[in-house]
C-alpha positions in Angstrom: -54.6 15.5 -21.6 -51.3 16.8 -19.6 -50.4 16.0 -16.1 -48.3 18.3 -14.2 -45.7 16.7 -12.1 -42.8 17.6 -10.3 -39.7 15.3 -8.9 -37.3 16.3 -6.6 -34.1 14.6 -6.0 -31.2 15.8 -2.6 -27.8 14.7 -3.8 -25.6 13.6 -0.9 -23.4 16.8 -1.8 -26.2 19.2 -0.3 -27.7 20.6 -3.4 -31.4 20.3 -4.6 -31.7 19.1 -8.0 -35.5 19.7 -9.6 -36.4 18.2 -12.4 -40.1 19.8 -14.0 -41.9 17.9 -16.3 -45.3 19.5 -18.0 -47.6 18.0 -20.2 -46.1 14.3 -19.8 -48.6 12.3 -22.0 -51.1 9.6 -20.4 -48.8 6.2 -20.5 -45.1 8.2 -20.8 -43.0 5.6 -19.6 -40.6 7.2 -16.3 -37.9 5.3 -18.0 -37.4 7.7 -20.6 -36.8 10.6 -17.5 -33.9 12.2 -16.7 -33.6 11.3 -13.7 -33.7 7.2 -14.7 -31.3 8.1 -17.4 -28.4 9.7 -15.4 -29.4 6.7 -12.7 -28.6 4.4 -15.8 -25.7 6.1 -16.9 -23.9 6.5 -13.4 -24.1 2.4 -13.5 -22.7 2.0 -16.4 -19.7 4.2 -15.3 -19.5 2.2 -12.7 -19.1 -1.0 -14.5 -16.7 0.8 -16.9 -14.6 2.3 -13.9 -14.7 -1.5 -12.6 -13.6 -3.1 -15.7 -11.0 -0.9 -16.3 -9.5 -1.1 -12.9 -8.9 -5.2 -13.8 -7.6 -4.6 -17.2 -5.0 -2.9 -15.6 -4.5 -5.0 -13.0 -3.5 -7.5 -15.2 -1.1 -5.5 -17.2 0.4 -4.5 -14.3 1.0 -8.1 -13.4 2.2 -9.1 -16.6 4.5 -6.4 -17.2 5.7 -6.9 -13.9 6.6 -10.0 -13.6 7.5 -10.7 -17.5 10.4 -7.6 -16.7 11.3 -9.6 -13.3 12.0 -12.7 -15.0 13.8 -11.6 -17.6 15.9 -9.1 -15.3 16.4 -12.5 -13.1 17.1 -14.8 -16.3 19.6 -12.4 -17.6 21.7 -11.8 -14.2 25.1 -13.5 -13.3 23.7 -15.8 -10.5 23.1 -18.9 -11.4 20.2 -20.5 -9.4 21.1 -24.3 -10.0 24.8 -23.5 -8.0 23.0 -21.2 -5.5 20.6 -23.8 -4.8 23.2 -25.9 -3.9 25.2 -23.3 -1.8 27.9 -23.4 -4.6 29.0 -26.9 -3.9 31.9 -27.6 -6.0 31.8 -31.1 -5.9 28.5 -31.0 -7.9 28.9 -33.1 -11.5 27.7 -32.0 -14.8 25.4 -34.8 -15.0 23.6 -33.4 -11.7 23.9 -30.3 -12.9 21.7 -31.5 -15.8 19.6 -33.1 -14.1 19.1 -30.2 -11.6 18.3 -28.3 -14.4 15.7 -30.9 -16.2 13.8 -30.9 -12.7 13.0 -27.3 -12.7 12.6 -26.7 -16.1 15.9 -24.6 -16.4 17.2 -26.4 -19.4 14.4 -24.7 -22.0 14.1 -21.4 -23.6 13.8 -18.4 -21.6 10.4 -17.6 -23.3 9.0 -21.3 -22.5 10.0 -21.0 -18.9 7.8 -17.7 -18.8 4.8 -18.9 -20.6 4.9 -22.6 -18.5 5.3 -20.0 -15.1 2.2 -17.8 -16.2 -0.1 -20.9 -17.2 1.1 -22.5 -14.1 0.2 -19.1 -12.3 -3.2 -18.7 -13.5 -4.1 -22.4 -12.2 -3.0 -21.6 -9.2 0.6 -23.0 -8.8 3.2 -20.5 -8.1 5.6 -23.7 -8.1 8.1 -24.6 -6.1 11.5 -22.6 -4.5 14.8 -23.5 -5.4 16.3 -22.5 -2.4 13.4 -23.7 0.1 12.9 -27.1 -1.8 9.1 -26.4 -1.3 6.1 -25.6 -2.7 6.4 -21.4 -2.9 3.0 -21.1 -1.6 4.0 -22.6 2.2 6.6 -20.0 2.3 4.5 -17.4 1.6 1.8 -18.5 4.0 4.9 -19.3 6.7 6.3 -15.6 6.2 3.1 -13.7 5.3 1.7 -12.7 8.6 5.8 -11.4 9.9 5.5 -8.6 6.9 1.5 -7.9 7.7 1.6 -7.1 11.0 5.1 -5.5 10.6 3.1 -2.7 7.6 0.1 -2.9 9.6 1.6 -1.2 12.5 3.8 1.1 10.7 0.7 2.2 8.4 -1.8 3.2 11.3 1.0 4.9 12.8 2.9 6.9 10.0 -1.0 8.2 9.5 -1.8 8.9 12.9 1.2 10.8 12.8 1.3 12.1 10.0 -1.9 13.6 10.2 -1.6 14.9 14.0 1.1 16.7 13.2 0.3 18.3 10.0 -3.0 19.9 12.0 -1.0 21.1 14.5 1.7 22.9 12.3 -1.4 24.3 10.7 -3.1 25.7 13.2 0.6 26.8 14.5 1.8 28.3 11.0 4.6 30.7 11.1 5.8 29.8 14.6 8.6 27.6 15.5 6.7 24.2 15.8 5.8 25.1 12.6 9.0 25.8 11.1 10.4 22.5 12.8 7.7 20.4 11.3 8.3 21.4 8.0 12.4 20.6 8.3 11.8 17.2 10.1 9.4 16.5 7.1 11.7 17.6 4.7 14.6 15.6 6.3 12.3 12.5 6.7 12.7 12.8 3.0 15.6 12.5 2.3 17.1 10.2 4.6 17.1 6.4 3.5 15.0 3.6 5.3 18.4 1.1 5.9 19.9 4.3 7.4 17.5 5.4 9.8 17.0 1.6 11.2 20.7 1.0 11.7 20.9 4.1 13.8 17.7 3.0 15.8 19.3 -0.2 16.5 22.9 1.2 17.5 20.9 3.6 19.8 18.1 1.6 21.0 19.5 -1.6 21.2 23.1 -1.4 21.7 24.0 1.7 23.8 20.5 1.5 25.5 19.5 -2.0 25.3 16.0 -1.2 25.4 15.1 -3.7 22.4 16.2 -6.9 21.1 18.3 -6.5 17.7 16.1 -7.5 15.2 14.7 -11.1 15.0 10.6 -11.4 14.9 11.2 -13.7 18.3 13.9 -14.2 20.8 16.5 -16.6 19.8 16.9 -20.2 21.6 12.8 -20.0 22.3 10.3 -22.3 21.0 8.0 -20.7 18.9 5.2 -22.1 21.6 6.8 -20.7 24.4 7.1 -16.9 22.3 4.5 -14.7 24.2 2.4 -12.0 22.5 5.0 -9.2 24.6 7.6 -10.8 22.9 6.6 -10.5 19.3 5.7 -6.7 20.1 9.1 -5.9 21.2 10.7 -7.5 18.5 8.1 -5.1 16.3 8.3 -1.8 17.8 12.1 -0.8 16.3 11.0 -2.1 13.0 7.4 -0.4 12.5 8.9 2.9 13.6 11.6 2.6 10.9 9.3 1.9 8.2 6.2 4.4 9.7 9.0 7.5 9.4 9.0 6.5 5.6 5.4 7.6 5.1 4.8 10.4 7.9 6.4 13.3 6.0 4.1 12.8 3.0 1.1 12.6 5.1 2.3 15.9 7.7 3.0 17.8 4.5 -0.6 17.5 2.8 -2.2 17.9 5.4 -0.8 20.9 6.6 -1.4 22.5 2.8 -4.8 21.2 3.0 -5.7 22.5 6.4 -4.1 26.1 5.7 -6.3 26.4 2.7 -9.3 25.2 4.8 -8.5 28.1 7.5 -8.0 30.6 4.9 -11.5 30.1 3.8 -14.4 32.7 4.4 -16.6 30.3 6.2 -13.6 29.6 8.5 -13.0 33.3 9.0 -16.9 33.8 9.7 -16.7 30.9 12.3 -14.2 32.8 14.3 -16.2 36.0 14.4 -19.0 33.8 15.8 -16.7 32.8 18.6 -15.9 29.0 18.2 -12.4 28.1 18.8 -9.8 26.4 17.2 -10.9 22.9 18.4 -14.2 23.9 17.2 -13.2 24.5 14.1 -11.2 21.8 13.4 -14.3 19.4 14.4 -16.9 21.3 12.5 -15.1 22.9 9.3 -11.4 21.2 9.0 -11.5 17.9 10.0 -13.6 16.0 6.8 -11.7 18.5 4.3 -8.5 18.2 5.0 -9.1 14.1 6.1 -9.6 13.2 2.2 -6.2 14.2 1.0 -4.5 12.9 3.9 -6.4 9.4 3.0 -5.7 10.0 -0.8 -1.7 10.4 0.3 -1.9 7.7 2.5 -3.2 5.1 0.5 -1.4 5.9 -2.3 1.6 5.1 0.0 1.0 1.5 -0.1 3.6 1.2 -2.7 6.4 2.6 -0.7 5.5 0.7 2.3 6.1 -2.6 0.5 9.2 -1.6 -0.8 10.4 -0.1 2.5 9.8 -3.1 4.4 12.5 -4.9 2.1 15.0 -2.5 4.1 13.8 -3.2 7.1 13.7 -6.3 7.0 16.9 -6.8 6.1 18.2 -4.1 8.5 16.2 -5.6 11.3 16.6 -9.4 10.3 12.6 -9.6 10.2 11.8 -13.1 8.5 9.5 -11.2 6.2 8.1 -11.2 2.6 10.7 -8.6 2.3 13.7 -10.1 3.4 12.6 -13.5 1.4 12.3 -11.2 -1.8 15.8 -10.0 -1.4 17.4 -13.5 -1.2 15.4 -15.2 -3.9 16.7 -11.9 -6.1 20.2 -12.7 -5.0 20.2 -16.7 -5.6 18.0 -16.6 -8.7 14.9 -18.5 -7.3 12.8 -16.9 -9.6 9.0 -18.8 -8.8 9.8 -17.1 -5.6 10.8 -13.7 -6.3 7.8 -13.5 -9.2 5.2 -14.8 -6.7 5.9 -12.1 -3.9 6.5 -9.5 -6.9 3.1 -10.2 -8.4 1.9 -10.0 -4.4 3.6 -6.8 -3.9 2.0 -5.3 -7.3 -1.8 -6.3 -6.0 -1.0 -4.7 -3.1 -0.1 -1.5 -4.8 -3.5 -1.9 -6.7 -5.9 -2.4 -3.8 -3.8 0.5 -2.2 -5.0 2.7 -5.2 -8.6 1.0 -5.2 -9.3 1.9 -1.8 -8.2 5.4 -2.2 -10.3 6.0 -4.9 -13.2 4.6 -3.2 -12.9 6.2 0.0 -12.6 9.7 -2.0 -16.1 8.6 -3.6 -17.5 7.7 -0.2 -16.1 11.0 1.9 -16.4 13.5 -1.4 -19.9 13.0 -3.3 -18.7 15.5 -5.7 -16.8 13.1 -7.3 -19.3 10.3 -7.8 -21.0 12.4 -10.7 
């Protein structure tokens, strides 16, 4: 005997799937339905997708820091003199025994695996420069380059995206036109260069902010107030957001002129709404998932920019400490922030890819 039954499913995209079913036998199992099925198959995806994602993860992190090291190993500097500031007075026999202490003495390829097995248990060893564990220094310097890309993220966005609307909605006219250069010329010019003409601007001929420094020299760090560390911030942030608004302004203006050259848009205007209006209702959520996309995908350039600025800006930094364990050879330093900087690339990309799941259901199936 048959049984007529009907199941309905609503996507989150808007569209009714039906799925009809006639004559299912008395004691069919619903398991073997379509809809348990794709349900099934959109896990296991899922899992895939996950899996993947730390696969290559870890081949990022071992191809990254397996080129650092040897890039490091294979420089001129030598990190037992730099350790020592290039004392001349030091003797081969401490020289030797220098290089017995950190291991320096055997292979290259030894050093690498007894770093990565060290790694992996969670010791990330200790700096030759510092002359302590690398794992203080990166807690000690951590928070300077977080709040430093924070800031400079939320804003090159904000801006980004603010102004990309408006050059939009403005197409053809002048603000539009001088968008469109100052993106291009955002472009082009180099971090390092825009921050040393901030500070001969802003702090030397204006002496509206200090130059550089996280906090203002001769203070204790317990009498630094919170308005002190955010003046020390603003020149920085602002040199690093101007890396990342042109990308974001661009995008979004491509993305937004598409949305008003739609049909739907054109038939919104006919009904009267204006252009606030539609930018709430019709251009807002589509032209927001590319701009996130971009944005995201910036976290790359971020971390690399804030090497500049640090070093522009004197910002005790993750970036600035990178830069001098490159130039004195500590390498358990430069491969710790290295494999820091490459996870930070990777949730970056994670998070971009999730949020364009989360805002664009399409993409889910």
């Amino acid at each position: 005997m048959g049984i007529n039954s009907q199941y309905c499913r609503v996507d989150l995209g808007g569209k009714i799937k039906i799925y009809i079913w006639n004559t299912l036998k008395r004691g069919d199992s619903l398991l073997e339905s379509p809809l348990f099925m794709e349900g099934e198959q959109t896990n296991m995806n899922n899992k895939q997708k996950f899996v993947m994602k730390i696969m290559r993860f870890i081949l990022l992190v071992l191809g990254v820091s397996l080129l650092s090291f040897f890039l490091l190993k294979n420089s001129p500097v030598d990190p037992i003199m730099a350790s020592v500031n290039y004392d001349s007075s030091l003797t081969p026999e401490q020289y030797q025994k220098i290089a017995e202490y950190y291991g320096l003495n055997k292979p290259i390829g030894t050093q690498y695996l007894t770093w990565l097995k060290n790694f992996m248990s969670g010791d990330f060893g200790n700096s030759l420069i510092y002359r302590k564990p690398v794992i203080e220094i990166i807690k000690a310097r951590a928070g300077a380059s977080a709040a430093l890309m924070s800031v400079s993220w939320i804003l090159s966005g904000l801006l980004g995206f603010c102004l990309g609307t408006i050059s939009a909605f403005k197409r053809g006219k002048p603000f539009d036109r001088f968008i469109k250069w100052f993106s291009y010329l955002q472009v082009t010019v180099p971090t390092f260069w825009i921050g040393l003409i901030f500070l001969l601007v802003f702090s030397v001929q204006l002496k509206w902010f200090p130059i550089g420094i996280s906090t203002p020299i001769g203070k204790l760090s317990t009498d630094v107030t919170l308005f002190d560390k955010i003046r020390h911030l603003i020149l920085p942030s602002i040199t690093l957001s101007v890396l990342g608004i042109a990308n974001v302004t661009l995008h979004t203006r491509e993305k937004m002129i598409d949305v008003l050259n739609s049909e739907y848009v054109t038939f919104a205007k006919s009904r009267g709404e204006n252009n606030f209006q539609i930018f709430k209702n019709h251009c807002l959520r589509n032209a927001l998932i590319p701009a996130i996309t971009i944005h995201f995908s910036y976290f790359g350039e971020l971390f690399g920019g804030s090497v500049l600025a640090e070093q522009v800006f004197s910002y005790p930094g993750l970036g600035s400490t990178l830069t001098e364990a490159g130039l004195k050879g500590d390498t358990p330093l430069l491969l710790a922030i290295v494999v820091i900087g490459s996870f930070f690339v990777f949730v970056g990309n994670t998070l971009a890819d999730l949020l364009n799941e989360l805002l664009n259901p399409n993409l889910r199936r």
